[in-house]
PyMOL Python script that loads the backbone (N, CA, C, O; Angstrom):
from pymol import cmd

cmd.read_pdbstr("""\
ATOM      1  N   UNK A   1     108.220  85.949  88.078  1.00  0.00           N
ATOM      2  CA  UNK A   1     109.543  86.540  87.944  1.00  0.00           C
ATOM      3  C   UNK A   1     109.930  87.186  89.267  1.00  0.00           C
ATOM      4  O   UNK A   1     109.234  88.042  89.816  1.00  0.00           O
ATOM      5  N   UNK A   2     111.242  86.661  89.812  1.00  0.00           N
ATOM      6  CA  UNK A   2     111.256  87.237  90.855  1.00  0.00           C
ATOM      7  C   UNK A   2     112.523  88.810  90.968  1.00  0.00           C
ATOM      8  O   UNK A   2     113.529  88.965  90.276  1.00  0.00           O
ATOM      9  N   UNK A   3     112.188  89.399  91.653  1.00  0.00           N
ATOM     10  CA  UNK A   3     112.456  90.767  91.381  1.00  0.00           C
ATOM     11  C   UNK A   3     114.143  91.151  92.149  1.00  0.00           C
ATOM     12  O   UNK A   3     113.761  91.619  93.222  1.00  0.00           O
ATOM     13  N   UNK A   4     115.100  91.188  92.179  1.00  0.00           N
ATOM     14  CA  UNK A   4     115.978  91.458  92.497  1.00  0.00           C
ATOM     15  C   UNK A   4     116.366  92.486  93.616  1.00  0.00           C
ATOM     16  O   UNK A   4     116.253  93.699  93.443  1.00  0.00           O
ATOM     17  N   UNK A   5     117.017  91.696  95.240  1.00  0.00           N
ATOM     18  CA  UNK A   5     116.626  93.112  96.490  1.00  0.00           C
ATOM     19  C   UNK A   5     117.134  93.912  96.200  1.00  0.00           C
ATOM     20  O   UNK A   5     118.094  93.732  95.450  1.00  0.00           O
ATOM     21  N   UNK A   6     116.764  95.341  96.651  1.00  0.00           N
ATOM     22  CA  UNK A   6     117.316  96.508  96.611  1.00  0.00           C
ATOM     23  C   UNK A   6     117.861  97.100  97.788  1.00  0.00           C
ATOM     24  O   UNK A   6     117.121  97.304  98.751  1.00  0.00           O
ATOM     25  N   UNK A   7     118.965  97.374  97.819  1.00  0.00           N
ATOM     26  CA  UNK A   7     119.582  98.551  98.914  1.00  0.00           C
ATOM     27  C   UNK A   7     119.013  99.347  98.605  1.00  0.00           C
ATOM     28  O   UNK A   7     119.397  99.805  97.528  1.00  0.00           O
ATOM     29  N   UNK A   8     117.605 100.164  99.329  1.00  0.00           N
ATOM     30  CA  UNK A   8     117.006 100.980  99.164  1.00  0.00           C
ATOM     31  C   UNK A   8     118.586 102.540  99.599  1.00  0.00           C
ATOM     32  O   UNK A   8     119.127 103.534  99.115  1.00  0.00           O
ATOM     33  N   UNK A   9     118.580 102.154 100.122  1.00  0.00           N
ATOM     34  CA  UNK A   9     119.780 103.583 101.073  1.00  0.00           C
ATOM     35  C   UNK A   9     121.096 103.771 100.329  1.00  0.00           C
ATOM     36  O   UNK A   9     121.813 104.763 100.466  1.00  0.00           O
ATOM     37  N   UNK A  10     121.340 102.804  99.580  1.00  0.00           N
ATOM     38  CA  UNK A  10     122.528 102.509  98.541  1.00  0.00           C
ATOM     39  C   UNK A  10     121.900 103.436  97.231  1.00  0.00           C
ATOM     40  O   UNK A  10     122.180 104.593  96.917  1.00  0.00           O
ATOM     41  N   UNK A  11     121.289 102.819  96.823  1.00  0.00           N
ATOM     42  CA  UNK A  11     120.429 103.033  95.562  1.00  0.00           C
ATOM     43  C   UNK A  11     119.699 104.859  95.622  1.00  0.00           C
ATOM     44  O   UNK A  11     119.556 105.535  94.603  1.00  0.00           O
ATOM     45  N   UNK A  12     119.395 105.262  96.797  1.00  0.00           N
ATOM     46  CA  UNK A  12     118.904 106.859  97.091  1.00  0.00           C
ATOM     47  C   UNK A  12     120.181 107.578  96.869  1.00  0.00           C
ATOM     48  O   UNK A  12     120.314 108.608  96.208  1.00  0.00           O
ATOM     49  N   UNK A  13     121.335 106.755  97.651  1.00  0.00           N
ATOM     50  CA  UNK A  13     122.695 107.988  97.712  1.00  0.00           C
ATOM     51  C   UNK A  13     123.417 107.455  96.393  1.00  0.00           C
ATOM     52  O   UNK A  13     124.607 107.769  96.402  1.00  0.00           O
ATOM     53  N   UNK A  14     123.145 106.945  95.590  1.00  0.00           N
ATOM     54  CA  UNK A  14     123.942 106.899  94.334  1.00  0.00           C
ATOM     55  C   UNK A  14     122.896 107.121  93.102  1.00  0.00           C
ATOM     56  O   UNK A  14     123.462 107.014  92.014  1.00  0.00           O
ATOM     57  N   UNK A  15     121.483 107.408  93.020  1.00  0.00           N
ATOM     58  CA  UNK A  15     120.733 107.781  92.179  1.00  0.00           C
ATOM     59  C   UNK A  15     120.350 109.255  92.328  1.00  0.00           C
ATOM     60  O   UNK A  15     120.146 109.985  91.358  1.00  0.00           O
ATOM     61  N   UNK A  16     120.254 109.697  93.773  1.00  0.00           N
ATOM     62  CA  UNK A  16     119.607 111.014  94.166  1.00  0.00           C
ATOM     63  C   UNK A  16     120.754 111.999  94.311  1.00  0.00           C
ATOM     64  O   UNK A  16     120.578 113.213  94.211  1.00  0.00           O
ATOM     65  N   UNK A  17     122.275 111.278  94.619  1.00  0.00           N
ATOM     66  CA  UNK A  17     122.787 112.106  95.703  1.00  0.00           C
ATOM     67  C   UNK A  17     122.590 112.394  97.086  1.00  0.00           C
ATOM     68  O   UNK A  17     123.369 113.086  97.741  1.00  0.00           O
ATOM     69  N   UNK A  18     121.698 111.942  97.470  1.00  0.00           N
ATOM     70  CA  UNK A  18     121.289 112.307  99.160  1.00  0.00           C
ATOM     71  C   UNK A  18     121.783 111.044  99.921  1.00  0.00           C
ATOM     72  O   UNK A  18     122.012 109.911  99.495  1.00  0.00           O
ATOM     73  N   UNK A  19     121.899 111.667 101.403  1.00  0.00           N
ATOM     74  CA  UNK A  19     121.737 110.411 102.246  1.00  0.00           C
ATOM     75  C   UNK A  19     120.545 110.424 102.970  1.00  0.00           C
ATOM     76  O   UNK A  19     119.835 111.354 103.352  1.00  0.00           O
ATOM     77  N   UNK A  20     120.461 109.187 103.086  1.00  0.00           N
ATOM     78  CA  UNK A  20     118.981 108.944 103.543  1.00  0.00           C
ATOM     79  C   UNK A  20     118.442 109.704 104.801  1.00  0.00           C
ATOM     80  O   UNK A  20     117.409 110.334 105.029  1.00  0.00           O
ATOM     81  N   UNK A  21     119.873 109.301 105.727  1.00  0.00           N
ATOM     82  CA  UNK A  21     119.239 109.749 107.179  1.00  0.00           C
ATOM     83  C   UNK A  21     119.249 111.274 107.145  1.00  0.00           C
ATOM     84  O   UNK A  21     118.648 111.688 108.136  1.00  0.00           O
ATOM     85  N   UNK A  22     119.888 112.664 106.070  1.00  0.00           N
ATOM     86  CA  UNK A  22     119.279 113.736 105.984  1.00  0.00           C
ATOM     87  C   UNK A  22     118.152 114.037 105.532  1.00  0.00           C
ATOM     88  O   UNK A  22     117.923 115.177 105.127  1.00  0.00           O
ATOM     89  N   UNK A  23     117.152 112.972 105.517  1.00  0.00           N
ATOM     90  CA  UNK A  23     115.781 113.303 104.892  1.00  0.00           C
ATOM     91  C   UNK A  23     115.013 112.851 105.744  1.00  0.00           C
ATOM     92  O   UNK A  23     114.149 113.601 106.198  1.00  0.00           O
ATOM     93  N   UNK A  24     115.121 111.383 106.238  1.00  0.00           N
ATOM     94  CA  UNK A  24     114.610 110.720 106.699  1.00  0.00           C
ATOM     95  C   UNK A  24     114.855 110.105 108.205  1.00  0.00           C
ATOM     96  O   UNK A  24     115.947 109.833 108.706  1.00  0.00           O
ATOM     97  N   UNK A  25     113.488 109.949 108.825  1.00  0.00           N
ATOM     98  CA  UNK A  25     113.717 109.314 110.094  1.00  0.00           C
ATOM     99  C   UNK A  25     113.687 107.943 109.898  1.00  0.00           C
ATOM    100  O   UNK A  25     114.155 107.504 110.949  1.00  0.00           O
ATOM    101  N   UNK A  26     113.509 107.320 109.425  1.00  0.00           N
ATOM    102  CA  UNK A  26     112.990 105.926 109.136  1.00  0.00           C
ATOM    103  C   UNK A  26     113.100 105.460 107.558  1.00  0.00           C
ATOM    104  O   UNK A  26     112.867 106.302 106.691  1.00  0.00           O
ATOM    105  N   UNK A  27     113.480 104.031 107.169  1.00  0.00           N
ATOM    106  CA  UNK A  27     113.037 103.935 105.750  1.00  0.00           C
ATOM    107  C   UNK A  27     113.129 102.238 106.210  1.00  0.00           C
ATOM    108  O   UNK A  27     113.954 101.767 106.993  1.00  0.00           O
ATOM    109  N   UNK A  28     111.839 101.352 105.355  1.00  0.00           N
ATOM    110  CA  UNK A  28     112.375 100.003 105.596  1.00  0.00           C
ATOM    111  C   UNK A  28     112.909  99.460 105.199  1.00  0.00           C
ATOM    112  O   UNK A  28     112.599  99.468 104.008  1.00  0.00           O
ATOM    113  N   UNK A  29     113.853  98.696 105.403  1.00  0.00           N
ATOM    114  CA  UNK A  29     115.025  97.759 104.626  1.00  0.00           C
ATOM    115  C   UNK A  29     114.150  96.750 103.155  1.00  0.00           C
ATOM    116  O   UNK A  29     114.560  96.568 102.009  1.00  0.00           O
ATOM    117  N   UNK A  30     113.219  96.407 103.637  1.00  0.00           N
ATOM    118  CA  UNK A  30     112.667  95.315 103.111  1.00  0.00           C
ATOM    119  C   UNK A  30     111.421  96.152 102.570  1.00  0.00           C
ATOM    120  O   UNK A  30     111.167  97.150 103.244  1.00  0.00           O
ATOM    121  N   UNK A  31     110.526  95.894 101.368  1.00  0.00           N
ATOM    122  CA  UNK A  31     109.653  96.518 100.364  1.00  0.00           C
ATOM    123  C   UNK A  31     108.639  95.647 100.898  1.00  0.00           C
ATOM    124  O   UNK A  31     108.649  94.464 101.240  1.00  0.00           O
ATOM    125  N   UNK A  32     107.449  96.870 100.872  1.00  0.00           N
ATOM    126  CA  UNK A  32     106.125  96.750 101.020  1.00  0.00           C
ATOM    127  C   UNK A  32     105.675  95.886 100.196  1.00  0.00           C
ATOM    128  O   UNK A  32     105.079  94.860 100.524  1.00  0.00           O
ATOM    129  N   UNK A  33     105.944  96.262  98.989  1.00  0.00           N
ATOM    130  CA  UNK A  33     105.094  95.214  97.545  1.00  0.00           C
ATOM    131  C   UNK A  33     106.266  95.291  96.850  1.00  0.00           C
ATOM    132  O   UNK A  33     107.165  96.107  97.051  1.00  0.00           O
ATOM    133  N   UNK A  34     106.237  94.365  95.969  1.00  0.00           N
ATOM    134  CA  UNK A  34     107.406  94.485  94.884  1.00  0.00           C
ATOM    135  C   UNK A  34     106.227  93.408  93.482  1.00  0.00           C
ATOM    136  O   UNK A  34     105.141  92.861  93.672  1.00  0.00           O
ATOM    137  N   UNK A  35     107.056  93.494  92.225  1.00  0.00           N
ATOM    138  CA  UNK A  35     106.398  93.540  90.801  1.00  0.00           C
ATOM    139  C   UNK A  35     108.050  93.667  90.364  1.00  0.00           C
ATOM    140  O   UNK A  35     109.063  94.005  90.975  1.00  0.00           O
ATOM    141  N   UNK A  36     107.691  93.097  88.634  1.00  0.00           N
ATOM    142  CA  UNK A  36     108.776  92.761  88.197  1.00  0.00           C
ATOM    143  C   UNK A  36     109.465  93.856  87.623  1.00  0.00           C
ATOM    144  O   UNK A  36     110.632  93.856  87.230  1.00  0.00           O
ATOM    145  N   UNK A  37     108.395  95.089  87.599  1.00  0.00           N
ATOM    146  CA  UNK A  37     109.565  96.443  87.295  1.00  0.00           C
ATOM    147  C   UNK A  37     109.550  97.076  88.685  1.00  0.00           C
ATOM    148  O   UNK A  37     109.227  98.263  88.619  1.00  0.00           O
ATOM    149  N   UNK A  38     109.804  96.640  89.939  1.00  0.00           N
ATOM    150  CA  UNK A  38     110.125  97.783  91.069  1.00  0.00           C
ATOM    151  C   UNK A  38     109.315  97.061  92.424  1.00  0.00           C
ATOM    152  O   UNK A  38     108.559  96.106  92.606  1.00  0.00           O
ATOM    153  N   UNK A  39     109.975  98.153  93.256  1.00  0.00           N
ATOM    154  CA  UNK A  39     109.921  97.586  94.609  1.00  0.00           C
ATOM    155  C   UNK A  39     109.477  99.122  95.104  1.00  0.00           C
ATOM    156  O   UNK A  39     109.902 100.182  94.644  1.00  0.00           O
ATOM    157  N   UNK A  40     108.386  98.913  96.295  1.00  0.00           N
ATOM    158  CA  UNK A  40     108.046 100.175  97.027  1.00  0.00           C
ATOM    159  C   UNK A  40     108.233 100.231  98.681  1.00  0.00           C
ATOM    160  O   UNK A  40     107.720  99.333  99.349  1.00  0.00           O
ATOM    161  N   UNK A  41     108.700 100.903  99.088  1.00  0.00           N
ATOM    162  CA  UNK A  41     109.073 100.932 100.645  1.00  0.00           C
ATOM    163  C   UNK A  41     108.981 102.397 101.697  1.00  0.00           C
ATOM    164  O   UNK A  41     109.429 103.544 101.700  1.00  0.00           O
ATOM    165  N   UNK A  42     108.089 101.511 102.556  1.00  0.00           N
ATOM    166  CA  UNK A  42     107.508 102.717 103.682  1.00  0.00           C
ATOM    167  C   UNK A  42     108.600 103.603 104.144  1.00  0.00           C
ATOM    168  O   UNK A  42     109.684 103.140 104.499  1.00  0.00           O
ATOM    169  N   UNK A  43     108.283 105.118 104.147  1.00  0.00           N
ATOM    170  CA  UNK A  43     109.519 105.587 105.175  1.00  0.00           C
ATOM    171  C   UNK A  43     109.032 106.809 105.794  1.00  0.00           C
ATOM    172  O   UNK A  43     107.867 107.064 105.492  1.00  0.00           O
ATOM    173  N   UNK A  44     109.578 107.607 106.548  1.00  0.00           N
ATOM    174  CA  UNK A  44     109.064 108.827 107.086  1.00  0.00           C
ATOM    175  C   UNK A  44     109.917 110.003 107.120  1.00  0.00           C
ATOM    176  O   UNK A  44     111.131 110.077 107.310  1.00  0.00           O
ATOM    177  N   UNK A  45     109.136 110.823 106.922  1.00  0.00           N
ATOM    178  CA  UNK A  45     110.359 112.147 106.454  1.00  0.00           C
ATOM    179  C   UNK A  45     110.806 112.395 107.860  1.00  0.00           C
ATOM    180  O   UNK A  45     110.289 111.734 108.761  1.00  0.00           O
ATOM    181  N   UNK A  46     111.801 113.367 108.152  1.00  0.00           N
ATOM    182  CA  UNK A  46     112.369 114.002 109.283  1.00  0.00           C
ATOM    183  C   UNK A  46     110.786 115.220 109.714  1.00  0.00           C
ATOM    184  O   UNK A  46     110.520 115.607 110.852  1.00  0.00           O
ATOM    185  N   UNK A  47     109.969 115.585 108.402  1.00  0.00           N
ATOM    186  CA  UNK A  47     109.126 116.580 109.358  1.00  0.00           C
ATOM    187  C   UNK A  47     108.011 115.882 109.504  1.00  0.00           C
ATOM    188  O   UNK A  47     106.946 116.473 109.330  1.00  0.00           O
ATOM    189  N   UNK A  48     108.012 114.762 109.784  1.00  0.00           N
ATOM    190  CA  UNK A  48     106.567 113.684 110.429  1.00  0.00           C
ATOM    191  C   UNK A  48     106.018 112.981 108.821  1.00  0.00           C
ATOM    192  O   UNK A  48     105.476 111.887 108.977  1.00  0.00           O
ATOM    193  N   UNK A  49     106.067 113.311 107.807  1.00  0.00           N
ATOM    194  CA  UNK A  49     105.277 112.737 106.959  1.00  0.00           C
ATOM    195  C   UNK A  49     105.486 111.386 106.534  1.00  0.00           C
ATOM    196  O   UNK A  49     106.623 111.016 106.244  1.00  0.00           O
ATOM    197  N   UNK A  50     104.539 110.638 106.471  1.00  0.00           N
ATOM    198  CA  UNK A  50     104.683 108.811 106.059  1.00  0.00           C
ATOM    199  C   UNK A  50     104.705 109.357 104.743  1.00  0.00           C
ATOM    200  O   UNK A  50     104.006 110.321 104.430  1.00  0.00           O
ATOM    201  N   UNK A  51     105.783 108.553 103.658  1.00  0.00           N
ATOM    202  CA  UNK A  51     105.732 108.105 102.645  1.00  0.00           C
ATOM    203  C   UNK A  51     106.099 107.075 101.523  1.00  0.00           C
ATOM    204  O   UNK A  51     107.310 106.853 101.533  1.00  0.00           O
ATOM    205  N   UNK A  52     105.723 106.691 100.990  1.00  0.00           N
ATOM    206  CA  UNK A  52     106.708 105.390  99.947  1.00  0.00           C
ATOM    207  C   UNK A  52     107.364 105.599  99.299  1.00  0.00           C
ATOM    208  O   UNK A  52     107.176 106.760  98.935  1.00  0.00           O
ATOM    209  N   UNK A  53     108.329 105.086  98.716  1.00  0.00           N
ATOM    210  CA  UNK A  53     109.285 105.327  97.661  1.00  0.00           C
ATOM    211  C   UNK A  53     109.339 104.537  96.897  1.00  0.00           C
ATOM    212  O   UNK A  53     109.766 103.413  97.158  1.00  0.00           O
ATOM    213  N   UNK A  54     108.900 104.916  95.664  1.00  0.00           N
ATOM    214  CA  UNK A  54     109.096 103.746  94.781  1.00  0.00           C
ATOM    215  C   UNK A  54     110.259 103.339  93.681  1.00  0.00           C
ATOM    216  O   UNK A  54     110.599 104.145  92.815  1.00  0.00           O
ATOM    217  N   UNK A  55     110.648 102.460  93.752  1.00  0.00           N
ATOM    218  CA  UNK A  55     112.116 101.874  92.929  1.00  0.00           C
ATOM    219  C   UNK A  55     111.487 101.308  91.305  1.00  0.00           C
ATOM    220  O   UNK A  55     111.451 100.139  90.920  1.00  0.00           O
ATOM    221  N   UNK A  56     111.167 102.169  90.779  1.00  0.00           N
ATOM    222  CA  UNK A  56     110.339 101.838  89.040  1.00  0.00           C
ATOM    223  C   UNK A  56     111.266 101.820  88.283  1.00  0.00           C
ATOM    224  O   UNK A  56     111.880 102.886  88.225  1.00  0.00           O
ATOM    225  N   UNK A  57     111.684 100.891  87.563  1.00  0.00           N
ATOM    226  CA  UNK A  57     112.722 100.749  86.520  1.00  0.00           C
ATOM    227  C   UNK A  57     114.262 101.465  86.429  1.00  0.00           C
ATOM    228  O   UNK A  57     114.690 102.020  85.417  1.00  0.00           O
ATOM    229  N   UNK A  58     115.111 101.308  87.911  1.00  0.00           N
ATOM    230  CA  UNK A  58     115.891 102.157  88.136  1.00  0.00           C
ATOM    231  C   UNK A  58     115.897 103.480  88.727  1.00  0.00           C
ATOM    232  O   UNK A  58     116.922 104.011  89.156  1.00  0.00           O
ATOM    233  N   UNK A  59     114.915 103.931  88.745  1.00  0.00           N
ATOM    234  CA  UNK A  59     114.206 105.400  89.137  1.00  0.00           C
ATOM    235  C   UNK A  59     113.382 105.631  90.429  1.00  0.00           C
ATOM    236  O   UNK A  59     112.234 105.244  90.645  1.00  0.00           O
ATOM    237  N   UNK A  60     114.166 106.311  91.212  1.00  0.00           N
ATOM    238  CA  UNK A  60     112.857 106.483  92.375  1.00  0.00           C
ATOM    239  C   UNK A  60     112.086 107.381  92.252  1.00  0.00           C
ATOM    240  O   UNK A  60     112.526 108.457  91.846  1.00  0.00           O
ATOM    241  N   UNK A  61     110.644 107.235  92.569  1.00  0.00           N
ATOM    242  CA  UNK A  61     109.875 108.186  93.070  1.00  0.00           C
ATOM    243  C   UNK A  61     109.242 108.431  94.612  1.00  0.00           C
ATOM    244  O   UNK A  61     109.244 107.458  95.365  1.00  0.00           O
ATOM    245  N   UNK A  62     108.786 109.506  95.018  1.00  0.00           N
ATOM    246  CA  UNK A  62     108.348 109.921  96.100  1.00  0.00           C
ATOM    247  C   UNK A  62     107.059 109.985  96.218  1.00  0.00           C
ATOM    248  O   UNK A  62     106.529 110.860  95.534  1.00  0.00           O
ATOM    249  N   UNK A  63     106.230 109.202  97.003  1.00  0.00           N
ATOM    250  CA  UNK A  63     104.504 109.384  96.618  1.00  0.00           C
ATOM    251  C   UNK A  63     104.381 109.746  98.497  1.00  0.00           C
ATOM    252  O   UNK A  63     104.853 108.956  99.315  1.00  0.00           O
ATOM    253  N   UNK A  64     103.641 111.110  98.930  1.00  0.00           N
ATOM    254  CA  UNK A  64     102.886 110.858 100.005  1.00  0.00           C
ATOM    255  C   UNK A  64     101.762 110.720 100.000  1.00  0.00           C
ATOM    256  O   UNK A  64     101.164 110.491 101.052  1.00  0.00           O
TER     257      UNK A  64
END
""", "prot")
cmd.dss("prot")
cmd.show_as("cartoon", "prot")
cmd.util.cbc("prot")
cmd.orient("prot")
C-alpha cells in the first residue's frame, strides 16, 4: 500500500498552528521511512537538537 506525500510544512502550520521555520532550522521535504499509517521526517530544532516528526494517522508527533 502505498502511502500518500505529505507537505510536511503544510500539514505542521494547519495541524499545530506553527510555522515551521519558527521552530526549526531544517526539516526534510521527503520522509525518512514511511508505512501505511504515516510518514517520519528528520529535522532540527532552532536550539541544535536533531529530531523526527512523525505524521501517524493525521497527527504529528515529536520524538528526540
Amino acid at each position: 500500500m502505498e502511502v500518500e506525500k505529505v507537505d510536511v510544512r503544510e500539514k505542521m502550520n494547519l495541524e499545530l498552528g506553527i510555522e515551521v521555520d519558527d521552530y526549526f532550522l531544517e526539516i526534510e521535504e521527503e520522509p525518512m521511512a514511511s508505512a501505511s499509517i504515516g510518514q517520519v521526517f528528520r529535522g532540527k530544532l532552532k536550539m541544535g537538537e536533531k529530531v523526527v516528526v512523525k505524521d501517524s494517522e493525521r497527527k504529528y508527533k515529536a520524538c528526540s
